[in-house]
VEXDREN-2710 file (C-alpha; in Angstrom, 1 decimal):
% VEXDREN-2710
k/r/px/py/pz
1/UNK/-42.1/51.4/-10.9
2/UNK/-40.5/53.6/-13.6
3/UNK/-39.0/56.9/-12.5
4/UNK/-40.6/59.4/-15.1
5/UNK/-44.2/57.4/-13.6
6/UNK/-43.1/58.0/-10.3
7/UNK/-42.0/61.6/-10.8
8/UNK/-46.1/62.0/-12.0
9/UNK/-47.7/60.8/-8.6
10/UNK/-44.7/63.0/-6.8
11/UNK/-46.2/66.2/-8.7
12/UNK/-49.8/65.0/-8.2
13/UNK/-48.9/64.4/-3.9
14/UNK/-47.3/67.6/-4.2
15/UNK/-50.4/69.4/-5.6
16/UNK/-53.2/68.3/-3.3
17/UNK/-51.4/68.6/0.2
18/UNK/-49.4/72.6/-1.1
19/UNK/-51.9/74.2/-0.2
20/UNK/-53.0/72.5/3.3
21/UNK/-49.9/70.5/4.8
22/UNK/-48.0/72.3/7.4
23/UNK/-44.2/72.3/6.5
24/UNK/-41.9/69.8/8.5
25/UNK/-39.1/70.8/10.7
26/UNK/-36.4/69.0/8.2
27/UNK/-32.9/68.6/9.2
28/UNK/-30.7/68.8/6.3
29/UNK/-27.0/67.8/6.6
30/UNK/-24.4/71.1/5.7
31/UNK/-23.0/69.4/3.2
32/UNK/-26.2/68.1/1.1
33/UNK/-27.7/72.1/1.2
34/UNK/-26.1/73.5/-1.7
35/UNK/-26.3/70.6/-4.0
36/UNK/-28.6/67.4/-4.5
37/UNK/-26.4/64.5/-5.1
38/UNK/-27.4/62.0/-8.2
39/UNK/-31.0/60.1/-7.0
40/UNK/-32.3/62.7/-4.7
41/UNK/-35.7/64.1/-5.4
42/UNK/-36.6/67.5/-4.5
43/UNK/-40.6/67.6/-4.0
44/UNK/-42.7/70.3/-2.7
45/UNK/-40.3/72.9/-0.7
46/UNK/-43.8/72.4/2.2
47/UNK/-42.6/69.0/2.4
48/UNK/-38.7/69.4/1.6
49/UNK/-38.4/65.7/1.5
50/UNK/-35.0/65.2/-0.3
51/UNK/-35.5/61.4/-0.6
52/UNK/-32.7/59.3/-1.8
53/UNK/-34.3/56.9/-5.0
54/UNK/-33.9/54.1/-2.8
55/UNK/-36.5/54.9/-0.6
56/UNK/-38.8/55.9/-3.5
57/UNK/-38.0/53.2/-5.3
58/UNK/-39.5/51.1/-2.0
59/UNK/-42.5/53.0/-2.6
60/UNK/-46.2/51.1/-3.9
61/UNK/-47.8/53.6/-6.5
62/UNK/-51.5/51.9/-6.0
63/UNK/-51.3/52.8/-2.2
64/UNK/-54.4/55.7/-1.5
65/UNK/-53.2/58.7/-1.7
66/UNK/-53.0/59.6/1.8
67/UNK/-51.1/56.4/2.9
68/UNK/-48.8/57.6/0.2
69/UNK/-47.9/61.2/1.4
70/UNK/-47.3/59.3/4.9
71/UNK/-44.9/57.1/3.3
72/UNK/-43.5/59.9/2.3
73/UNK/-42.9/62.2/5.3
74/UNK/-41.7/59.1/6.9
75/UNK/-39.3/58.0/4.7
76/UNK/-37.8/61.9/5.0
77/UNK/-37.9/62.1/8.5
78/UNK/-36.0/58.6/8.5
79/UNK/-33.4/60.1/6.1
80/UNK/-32.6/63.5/7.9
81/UNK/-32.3/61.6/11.7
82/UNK/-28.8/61.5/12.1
83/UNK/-28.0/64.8/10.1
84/UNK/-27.9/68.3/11.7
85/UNK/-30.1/70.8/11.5
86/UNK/-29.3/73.5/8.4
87/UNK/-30.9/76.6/10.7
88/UNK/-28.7/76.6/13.7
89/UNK/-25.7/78.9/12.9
90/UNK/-22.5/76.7/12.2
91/UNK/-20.7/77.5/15.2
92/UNK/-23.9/76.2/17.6
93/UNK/-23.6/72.9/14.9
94/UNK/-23.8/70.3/17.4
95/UNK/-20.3/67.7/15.8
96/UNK/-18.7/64.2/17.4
97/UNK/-15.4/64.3/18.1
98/UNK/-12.9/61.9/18.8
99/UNK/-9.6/63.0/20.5
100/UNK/-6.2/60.9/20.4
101/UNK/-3.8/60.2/22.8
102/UNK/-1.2/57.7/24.4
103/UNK/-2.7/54.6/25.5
104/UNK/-3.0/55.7/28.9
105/UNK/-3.6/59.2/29.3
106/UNK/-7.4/59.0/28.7
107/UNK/-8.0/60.6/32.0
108/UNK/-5.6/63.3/31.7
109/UNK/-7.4/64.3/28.8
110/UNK/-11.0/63.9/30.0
111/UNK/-9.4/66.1/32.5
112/UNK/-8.3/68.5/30.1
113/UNK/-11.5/68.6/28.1
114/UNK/-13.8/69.2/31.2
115/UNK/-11.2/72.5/31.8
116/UNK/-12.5/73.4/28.4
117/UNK/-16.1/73.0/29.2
118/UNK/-17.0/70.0/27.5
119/UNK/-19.2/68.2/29.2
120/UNK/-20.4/65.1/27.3
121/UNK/-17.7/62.9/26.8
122/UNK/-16.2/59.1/27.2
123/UNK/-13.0/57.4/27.5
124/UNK/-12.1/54.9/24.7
125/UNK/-8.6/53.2/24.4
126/UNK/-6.4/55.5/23.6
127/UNK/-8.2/58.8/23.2
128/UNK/-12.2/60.2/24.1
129/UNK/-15.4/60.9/22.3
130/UNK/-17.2/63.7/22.7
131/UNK/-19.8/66.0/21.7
132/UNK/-19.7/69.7/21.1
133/UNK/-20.0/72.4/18.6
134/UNK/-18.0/73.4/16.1
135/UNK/-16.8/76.7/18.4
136/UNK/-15.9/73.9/21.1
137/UNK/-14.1/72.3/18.5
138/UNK/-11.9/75.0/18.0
139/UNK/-11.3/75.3/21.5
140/UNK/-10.3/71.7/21.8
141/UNK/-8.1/71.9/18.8
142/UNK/-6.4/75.3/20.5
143/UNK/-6.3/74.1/23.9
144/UNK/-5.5/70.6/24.6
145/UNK/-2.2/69.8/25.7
146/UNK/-1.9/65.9/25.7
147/UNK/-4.0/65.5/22.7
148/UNK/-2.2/64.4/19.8
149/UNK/-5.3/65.0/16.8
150/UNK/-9.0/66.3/17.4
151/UNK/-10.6/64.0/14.6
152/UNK/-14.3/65.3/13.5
153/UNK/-16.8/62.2/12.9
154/UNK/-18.7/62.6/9.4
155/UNK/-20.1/59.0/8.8
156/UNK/-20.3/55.7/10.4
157/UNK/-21.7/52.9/9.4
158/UNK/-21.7/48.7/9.1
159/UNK/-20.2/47.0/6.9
160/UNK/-22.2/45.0/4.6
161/UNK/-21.7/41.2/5.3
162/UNK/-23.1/40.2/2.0
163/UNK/-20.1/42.0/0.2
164/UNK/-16.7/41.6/-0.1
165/UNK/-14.5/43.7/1.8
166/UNK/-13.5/46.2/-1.2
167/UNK/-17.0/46.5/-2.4
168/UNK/-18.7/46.9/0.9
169/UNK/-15.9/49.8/1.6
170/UNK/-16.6/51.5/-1.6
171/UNK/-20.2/51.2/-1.6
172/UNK/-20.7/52.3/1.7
173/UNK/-18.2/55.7/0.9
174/UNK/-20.4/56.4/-1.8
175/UNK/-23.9/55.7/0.1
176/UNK/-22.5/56.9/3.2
177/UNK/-24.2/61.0/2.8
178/UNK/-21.1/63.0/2.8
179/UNK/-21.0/65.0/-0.3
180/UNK/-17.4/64.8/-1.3
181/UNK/-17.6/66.9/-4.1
182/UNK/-19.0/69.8/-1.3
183/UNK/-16.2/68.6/1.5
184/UNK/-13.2/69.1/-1.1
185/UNK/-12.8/72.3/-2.7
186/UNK/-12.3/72.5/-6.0
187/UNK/-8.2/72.2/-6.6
188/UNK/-8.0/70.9/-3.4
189/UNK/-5.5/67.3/-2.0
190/UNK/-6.3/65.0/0.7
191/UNK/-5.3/62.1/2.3
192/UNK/-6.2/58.7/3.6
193/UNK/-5.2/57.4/7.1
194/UNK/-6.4/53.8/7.4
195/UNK/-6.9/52.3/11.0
196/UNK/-7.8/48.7/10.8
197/UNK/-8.5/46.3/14.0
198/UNK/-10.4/43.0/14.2
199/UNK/-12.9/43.2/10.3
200/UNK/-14.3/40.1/8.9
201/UNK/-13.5/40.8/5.3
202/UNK/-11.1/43.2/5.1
203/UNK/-7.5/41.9/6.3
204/UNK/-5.1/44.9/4.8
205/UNK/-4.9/48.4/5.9
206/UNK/-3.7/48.9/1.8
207/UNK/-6.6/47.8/0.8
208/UNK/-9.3/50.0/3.2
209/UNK/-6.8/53.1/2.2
210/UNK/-7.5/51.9/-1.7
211/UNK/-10.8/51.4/-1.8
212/UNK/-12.0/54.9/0.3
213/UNK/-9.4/56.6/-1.8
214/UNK/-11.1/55.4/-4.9
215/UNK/-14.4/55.7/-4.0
216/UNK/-14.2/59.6/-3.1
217/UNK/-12.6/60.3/-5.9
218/UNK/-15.1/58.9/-8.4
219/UNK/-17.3/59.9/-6.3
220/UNK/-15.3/63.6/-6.9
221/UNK/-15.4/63.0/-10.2
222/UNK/-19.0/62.6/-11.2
223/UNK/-19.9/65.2/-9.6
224/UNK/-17.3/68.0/-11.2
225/UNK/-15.3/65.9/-13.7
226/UNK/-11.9/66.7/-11.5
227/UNK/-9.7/63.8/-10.6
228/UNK/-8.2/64.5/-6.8
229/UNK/-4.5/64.4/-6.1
230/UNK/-2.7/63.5/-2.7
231/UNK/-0.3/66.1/-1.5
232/UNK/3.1/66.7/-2.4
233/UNK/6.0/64.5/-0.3
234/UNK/6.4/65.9/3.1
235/UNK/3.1/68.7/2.3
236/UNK/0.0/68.4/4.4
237/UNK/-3.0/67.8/2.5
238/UNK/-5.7/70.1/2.6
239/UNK/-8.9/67.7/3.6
240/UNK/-6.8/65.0/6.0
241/UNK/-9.0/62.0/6.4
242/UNK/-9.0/59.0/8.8
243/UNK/-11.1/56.2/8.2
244/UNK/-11.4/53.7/11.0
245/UNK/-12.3/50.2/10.9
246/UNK/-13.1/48.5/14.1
247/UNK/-15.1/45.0/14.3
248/UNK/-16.9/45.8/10.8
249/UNK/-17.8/49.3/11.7
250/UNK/-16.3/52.1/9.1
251/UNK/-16.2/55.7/10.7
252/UNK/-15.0/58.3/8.8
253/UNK/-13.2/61.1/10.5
254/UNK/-11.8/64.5/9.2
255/UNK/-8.1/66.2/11.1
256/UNK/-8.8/69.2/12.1
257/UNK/-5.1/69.3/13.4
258/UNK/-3.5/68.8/10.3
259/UNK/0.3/68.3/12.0
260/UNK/0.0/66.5/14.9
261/UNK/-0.5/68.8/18.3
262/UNK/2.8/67.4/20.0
263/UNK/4.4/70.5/17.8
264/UNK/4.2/73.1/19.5
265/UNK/5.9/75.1/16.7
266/UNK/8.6/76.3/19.0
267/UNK/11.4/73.6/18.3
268/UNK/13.2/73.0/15.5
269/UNK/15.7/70.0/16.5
270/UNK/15.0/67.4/18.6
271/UNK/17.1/66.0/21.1
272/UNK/17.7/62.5/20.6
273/UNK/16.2/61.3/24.2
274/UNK/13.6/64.1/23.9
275/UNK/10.1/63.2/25.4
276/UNK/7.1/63.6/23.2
277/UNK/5.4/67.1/24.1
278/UNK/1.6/65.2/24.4
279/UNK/3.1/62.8/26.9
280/UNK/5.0/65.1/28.8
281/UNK/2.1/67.3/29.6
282/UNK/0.0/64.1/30.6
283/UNK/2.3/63.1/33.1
284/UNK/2.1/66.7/34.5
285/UNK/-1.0/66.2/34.4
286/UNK/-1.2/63.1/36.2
287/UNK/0.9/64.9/38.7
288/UNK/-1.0/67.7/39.6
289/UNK/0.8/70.5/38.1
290/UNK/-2.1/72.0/36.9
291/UNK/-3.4/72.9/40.3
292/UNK/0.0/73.1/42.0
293/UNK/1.0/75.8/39.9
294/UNK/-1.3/79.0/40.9
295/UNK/-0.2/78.3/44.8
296/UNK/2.3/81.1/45.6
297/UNK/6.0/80.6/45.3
298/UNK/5.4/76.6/43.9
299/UNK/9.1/75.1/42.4
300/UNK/9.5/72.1/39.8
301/UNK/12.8/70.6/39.8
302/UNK/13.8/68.1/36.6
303/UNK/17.2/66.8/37.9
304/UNK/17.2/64.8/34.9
305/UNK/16.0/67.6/32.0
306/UNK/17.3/67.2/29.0
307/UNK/16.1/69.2/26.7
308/UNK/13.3/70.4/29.3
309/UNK/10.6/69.8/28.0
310/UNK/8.7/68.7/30.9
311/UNK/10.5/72.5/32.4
312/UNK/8.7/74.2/28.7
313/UNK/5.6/72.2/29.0
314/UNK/5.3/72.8/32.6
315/UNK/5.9/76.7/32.0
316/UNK/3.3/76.6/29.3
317/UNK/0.5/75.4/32.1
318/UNK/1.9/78.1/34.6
319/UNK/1.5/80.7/32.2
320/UNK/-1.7/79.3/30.9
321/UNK/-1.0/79.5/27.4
322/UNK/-3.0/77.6/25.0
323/UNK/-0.6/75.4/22.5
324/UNK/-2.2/75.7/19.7
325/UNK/-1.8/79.5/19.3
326/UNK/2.5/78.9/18.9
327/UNK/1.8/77.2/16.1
328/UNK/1.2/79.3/12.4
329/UNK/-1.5/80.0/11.1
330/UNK/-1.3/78.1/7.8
331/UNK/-0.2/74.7/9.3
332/UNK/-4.3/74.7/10.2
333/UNK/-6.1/72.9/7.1
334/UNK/-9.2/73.7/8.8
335/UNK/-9.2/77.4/8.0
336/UNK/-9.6/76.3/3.9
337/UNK/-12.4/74.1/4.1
338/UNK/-15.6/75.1/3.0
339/UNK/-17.7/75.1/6.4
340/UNK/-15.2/77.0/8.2
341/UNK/-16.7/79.5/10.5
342/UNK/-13.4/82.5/10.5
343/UNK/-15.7/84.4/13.2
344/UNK/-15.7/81.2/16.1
345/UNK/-12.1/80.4/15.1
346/UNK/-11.3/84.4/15.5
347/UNK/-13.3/84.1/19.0
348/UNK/-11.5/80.9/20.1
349/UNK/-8.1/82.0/19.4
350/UNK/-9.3/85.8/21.2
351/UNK/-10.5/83.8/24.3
352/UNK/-7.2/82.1/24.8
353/UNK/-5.1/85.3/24.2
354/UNK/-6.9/86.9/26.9
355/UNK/-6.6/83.9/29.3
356/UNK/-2.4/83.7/28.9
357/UNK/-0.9/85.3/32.7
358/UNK/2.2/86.5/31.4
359/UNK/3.6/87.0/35.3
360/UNK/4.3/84.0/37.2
361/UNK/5.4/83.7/40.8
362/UNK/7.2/80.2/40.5
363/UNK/10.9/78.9/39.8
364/UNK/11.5/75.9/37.2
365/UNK/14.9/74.1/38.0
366/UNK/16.4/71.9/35.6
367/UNK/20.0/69.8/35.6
368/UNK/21.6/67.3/33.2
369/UNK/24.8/66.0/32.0
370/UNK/24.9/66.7/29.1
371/UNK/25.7/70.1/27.7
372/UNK/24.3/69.9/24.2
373/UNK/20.8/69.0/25.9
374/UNK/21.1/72.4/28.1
375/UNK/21.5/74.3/24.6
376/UNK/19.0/72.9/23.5
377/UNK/17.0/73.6/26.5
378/UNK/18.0/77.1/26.3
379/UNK/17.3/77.7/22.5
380/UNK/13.5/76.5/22.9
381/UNK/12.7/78.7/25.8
382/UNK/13.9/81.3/24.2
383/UNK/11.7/80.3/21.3
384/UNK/8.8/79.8/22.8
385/UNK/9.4/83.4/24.8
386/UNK/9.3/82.3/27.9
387/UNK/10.8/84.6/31.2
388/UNK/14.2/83.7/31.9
389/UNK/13.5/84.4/35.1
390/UNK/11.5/81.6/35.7
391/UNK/13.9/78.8/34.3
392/UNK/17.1/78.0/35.7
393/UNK/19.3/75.3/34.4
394/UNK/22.3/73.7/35.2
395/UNK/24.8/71.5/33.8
396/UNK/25.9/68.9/36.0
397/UNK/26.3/65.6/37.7
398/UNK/22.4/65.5/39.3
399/UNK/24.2/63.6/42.6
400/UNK/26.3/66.7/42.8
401/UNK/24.1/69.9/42.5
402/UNK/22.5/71.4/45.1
403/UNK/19.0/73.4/44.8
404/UNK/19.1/77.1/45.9
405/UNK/16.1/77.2/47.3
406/UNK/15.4/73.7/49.7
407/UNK/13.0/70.8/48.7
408/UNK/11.2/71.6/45.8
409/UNK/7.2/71.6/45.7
410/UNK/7.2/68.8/43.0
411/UNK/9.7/66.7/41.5
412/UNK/8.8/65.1/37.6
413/UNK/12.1/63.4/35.4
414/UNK/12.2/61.2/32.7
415/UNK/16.1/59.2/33.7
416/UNK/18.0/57.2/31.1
417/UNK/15.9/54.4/30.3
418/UNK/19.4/52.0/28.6
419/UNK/17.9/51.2/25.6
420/UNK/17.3/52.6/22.4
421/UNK/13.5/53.4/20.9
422/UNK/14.2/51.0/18.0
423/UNK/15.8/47.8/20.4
424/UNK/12.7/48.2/22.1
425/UNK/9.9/48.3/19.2
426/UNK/11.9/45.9/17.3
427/UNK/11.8/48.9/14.4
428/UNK/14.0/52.0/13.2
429/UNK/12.5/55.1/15.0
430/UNK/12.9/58.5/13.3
431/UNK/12.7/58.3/9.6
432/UNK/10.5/61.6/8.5
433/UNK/9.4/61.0/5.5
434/UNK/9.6/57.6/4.8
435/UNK/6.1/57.4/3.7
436/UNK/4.2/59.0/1.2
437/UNK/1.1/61.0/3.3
438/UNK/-1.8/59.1/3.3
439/UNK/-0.1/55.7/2.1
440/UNK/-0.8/53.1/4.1
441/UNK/2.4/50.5/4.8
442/UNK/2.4/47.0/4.0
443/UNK/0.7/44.8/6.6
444/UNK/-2.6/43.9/8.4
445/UNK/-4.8/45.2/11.2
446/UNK/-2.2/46.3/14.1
447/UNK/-3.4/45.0/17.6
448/UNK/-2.1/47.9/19.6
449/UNK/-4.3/50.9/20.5
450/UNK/-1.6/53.3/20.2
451/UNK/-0.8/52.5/16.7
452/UNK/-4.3/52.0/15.4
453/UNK/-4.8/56.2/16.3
454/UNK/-1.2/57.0/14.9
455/UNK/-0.1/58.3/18.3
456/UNK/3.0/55.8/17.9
457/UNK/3.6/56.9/14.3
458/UNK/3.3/60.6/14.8
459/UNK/6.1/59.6/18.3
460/UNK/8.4/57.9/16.3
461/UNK/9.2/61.0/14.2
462/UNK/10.5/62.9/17.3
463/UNK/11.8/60.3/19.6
464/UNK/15.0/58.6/17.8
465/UNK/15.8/57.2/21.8
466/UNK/15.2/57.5/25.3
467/UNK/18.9/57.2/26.5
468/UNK/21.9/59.7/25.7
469/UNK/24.1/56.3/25.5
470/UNK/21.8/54.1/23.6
471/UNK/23.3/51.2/26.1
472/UNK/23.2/50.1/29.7
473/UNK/26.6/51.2/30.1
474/UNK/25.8/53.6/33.2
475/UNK/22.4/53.0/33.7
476/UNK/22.5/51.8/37.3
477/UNK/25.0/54.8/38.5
478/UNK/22.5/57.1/37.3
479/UNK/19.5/55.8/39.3
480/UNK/21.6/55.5/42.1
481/UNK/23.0/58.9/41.5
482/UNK/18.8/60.5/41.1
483/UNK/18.2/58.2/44.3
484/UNK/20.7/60.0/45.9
485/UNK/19.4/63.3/45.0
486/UNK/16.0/62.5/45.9
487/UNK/16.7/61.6/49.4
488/UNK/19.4/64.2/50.3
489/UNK/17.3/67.0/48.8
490/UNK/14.1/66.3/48.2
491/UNK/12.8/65.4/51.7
492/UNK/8.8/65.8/52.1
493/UNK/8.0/65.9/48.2
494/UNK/6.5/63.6/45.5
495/UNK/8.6/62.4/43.0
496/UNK/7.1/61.3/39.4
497/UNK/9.7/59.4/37.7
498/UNK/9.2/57.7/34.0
499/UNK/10.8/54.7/32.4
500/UNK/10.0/51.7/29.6
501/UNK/12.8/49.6/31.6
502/UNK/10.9/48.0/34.6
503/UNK/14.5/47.2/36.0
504/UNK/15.5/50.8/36.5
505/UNK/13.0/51.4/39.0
506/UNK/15.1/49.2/41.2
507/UNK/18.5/51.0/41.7
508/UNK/16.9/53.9/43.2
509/UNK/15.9/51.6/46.5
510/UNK/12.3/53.4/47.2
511/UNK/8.9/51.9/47.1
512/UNK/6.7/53.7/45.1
513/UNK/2.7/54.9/46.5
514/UNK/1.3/54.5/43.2
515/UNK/2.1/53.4/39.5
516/UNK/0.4/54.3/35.9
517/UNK/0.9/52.6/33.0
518/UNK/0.9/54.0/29.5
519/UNK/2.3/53.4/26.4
520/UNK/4.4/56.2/24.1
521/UNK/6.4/55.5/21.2
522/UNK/5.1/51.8/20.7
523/UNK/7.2/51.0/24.5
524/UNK/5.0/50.5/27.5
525/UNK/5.9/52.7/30.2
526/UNK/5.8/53.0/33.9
527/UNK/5.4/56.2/36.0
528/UNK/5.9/55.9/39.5
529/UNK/5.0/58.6/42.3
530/UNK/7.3/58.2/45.6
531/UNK/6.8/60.1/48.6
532/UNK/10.1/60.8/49.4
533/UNK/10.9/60.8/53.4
534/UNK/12.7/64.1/54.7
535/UNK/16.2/62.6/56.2
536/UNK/16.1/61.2/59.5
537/UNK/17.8/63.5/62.4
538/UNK/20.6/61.7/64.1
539/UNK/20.0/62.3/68.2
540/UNK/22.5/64.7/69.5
541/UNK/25.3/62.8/71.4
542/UNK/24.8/63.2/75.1
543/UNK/28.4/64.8/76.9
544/UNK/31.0/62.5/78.4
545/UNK/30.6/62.5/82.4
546/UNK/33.1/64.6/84.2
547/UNK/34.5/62.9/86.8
548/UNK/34.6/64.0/90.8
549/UNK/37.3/64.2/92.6
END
C-alpha cells in the first residue's frame, strides 16, 4: 500500500491502543537513539516500534484492527532482538568481542582473559570470542599481553546468494543497522581491513575493501552530505574497521587498539632478530611464568637474549604491569568515538595502576653475542623503567658464561633459527609503509589463519629476521654451544626453546617432554620444553691397596 495511506492506519492504531496498551520493554541499538535513519517510522512513544518500511511495507491494511496492532508489536520486537538495550548505562552495555592472536596461542590467551575476569568466551583459529561489557573491554584492551587487536563486533550477517558479490556487500552495509553517520564523527577518517576466506561470490579482498568502503560512505553522505576520507600515509584513522568474510558470512568489527598491542610504546628500534612482543609473552605464558614468578627468589635465564625481550616481557608479568598503560594516550582511537565512556576507561586504567608491584624479589639473566643486541637490551629497560636491579646482562659466548647464582628456576630462548624471515615466507619482511592504511593488496582470499586476522602483517613490520647472520653459517655450533649450557648449568630445570627450523632442534642432542606449534610472522614454529637432567656424579675412585710386607 501507499505510504501517506499507511501513515493514516499508523495514526488511527496509535489512537485507540494510547490510552490502554501497556508500553513495551524495547531494546533500541546505541547507535539508532539519536537519529532515525531514512524508512524508520516512529509511532506512538507507548509502543516505540521504530519499524524499518520493509516490515510495514509486509503489512495487510484490511487485517482487523487488532490483528494489526499484533503485527505490529511483533514486527518491533523482531527488529530490536539482536540490539542492546538503550537503559543499561554504557559501561554495563553487554558487546562481542573477538581477540587476535598467533595461530597457536589461543590458550594462552583464554588464559589471559579468564585473569581478567571474563568468563564467557571461545577459542577460534587464531584468536577468541567473547562477551563482556564495554568496562571489560577496556580491561582487555589494557591488559592482554599476547593479544595483538581487541576487535568490537557491530553486525553480522549472510550474504545474499541471489546477488552478486559487490551488491550483496553493499546492500547488506547499508541494511546492516549500524548508523554510520552516528559511528563516524563529523570530520572524522577511517579505514577498511578486509579479511577474506572461502565466499562464493566474492573472490578479491579489493573488491570486499571497495564495496564496504563505498557503501559507508554514501551511506555517510546521505545522511550529512560529508564525503569521508581515509587517513593520511602512515596516520591511524580515527574509526579502524575490519570487515571479515568467512564462508559467506560478513561481520563487521571496529579496533579498539588502533596500533597493534605488540607496541608496547617502550622501543623505538628493533633489533633485526627481535621476537614479536605478543608471541614472546605467549610462550611465557605457555611456560608458566605467570605463576612461577610470585614464588620467592624465582630466576629466568635467556642464554640466548638478544634484545631481551622475553627478559622485558617477562619483567612486565613480575611486576604486574598492564601493557596497555606504556603506551600514549592518543595512539587510543577509542577515546574520540562518540559512545566512549571516559569514566570506565578512567576506572580501567585506575584498576591497573593500583595492581602494578613495583618491588620484585627475582633476578632476570640474559647473555648474547652480540653487543649491539645488549644496547639495545639496555636502552628499552631503561625505557620501559624497569629496576636495574632485577636485570643482569651479559655479553658473551653462552657456552662460556657461567650463572652467579646455580641452575636457574626457568629457562626460555629464542636461538638463531639460519634463515631469514623473507627466505622463509617467500616475501620481503619489514617494509613500514608500504601500504596505504586500509588498502587492501592485490590478491584473493589468503588460506592461512594468521594472515586472515593480520597478526602476520602487523609481525612483519618488526621482524626483518630471526638470525643475526641471515645464513646457516654457524647455526649448528650454536645449538651445540646452548646444549652445552643447558646441561652444564641448567641441571633440574625446564628449558623452553623456539625455532621455525625443525633441524635445529637436533644439534642440541635432548629429547624434548612436550612440543607446541604455532605460527608468527607467516613461519610455523616449534617450541619445545626439555627437562634437563642435573649432571651425573662420577663414583669416587676407590684407594689403591697398600701392600703387606
Amino acid at each position: 500500500p501507499p505510504l501517506a495511506y499507511f501513515r493514516t492506519f499508523a495514526q488511527f492504531i496509535n489512537m485507540q491502543s494510547c490510552s490502554r496498551q501497556p508500553a513495551l520493554n524495547t531494546q533500541v541499538s546505541p547507535f539508532r537513539q539519536s537519529t532515525l535513519a531514512p524508512g524508520l517510522l516512529r509511532l506512538n512513544p507507548h509502543l516505540d516500534c521504530s519499524i524499518p518500511f520493509k516490515h510495514a511495507q509486509r503489512m495487510d491494511c484490511s487485517m482487523p484492527l487488532k490483528h494489526a496492532r499484533k503485527a505490529l508489536q511483533g514486527a518491533a520486537a523482531s527488529h530490536n532482538t539482536a540490539t542492546v538495550s538503550a537503559s543499561r548505562a554504557p559501561a554495563q552495555q553487554e558487546c562481542c568481542y573477538f581477540i587476535t592472536c598467533h595461530p597457536g596461542l589461543e590458550e594462552a590467551v583464554e588464559m589471559e582473559l579468564t585473569k581478567i575476569g571474563i568468563k564467557r568466551m571461545r577459542r577460534g583459529r587464531a584468536g577468541v570470542k567473547f562477551k563482556g561489557s564495554l568496562l571489560d573491554g577496556y580491561r582487555v584492551v589494557l591488559w592482554t599481553r599476547v593479544g595483538i587487536r581487541v576487535l568490537m563486533l557491530l553486525a553480522e550477517e549472510m550474504l545474499d546468494p541471489g546477488l552478486s558479490g559487490g551488491d550483496g556487500l553493499y546492500d547488506l552495509v547499508r541494511s546492516c543497522g549500524v548508523d554510520w553517520a552516528e559511528l563516524i564523527p563529523p570530520g572524522s577518517t577511517f579505514s577498511i581491513e578486509p579479511r577474506l576466506w572461502s565466499c562464493t561470490n566474492i573472490t578479491s579482498t579489493r573488491l570486499l575493501w571497495q564495496r564496504v568502503k563505498d557503501a559507508v560512505r554514501d551511506d555517510v553522505s546521505d545522511a550529512r552530505n560529508e564525503r569521508l576520507q581515509p587517513p593520511l600515509p602512515g596516520s591511524l584513522a580515527d574509526v579502524p574497521l575490519y570487515v571479515a568474510a568467512f564462508e559467506d558470512c560478513i561481520s563487521i568489527y571496529r579496533d579498539l587498539s588502533g596500533l597493534s598491542l605488540h607496541r608496547r610504546g617502550y622501543r623505538e628500534k628493533m633489533h633485526k632478530s627481535a621476537l614479536n612482543e605478543s608471541a614472546a609473552a605467549g610462550i611465557l605464558t605457555i611456560a608458566g611464568w605467570g605463576s612461577l614468578c610470585s614464588q620467592e627468589g624465582v630466576t629466568l635465564v635467556d642464554p640466548m637474549c638478544g634484545s631481551a625481550t622475553f627478559l622485558l616481557e617477562a619483567a612486565h608479568i613480575a611486576h604486574n604491569r598492564a601493557p596497555g598503560l606504556s603506551r600514549p594516550q592518543d595512539s587510543w582511537p577509542l577515546r574520540s568515538w562518540p559512545d566512549f565512556d571516559a569514566s570506565a576507561w578512567r576506572l580501567a586504567r585506575e584498576e591497573a595502576q593500583d595492581l602494578a608491584t613495583p618491588k620484585w624479589n627475582g633476578a632476570l639473566l640474559g647473555n648474547d653475542a652480540h653487543a649491539g643486541a645488549i644496547a639495545l637490551a639496555k636502552q628499552d629497560a631503561q625505557a620501559a623503567g624497569l629496576p636495574g636491579s632485577c636485570l643482569h646482562l651479559h655479553h658473551g659466548s653462552c657456552e662460556s658464561w657461567q650463572l652467579p647464582c646455580g641452575p636457574p628456576s626457568l629457562v626460555v630462548t629464542n636461538p638463531p633459527w639460519g634463515l631469514r624471515l623473507g627466505e622463509m615466507t617467500g616475501t620481503a619482511a619489514g617494509r613500514p609503509g608500504s601500504r596505504r592504511p586500509g588498502r587492501p593488496a592485490e590478491g584473493h582470499g589468503r588460506r592461512d589463519a594468521e594472515s586472515f586476522w593480520g597478526a602476520r602483517e602487523d609481525n612483519d613490520r618488526d621482524i626483518q629476521a630471526m638470525s643475526a647472520s641471515g645464513r646457516s653459517d654457524g647455526l649448528e655450533d650454536s645449538w651445540r654451544a646452548l646444549g652445552t649450557f643447558l646441561k652444564s648449568q641448567c641441571g633440574g630445570t625446564d628449558a623452553y626453546i623456539l625455532s621455525g627450523n625443525k633441524q635445529a632442534f637436533n644439534h642440541l642432542w635432548m629429547k624434548p617432554s612436550q612440543k607446541w606449534k604455532a605460527s608468527i610472522g607467516g613461519v610455523d614454529v616449534q617450541l619445545h620444553c626439555y627437562h634437563v637432567l642435573p649432571p651425573k656424579q662420577k663414583p669416587a675412585r676407590e684407594a689403591p691397596l697398600t701392600k703387606f710386607g
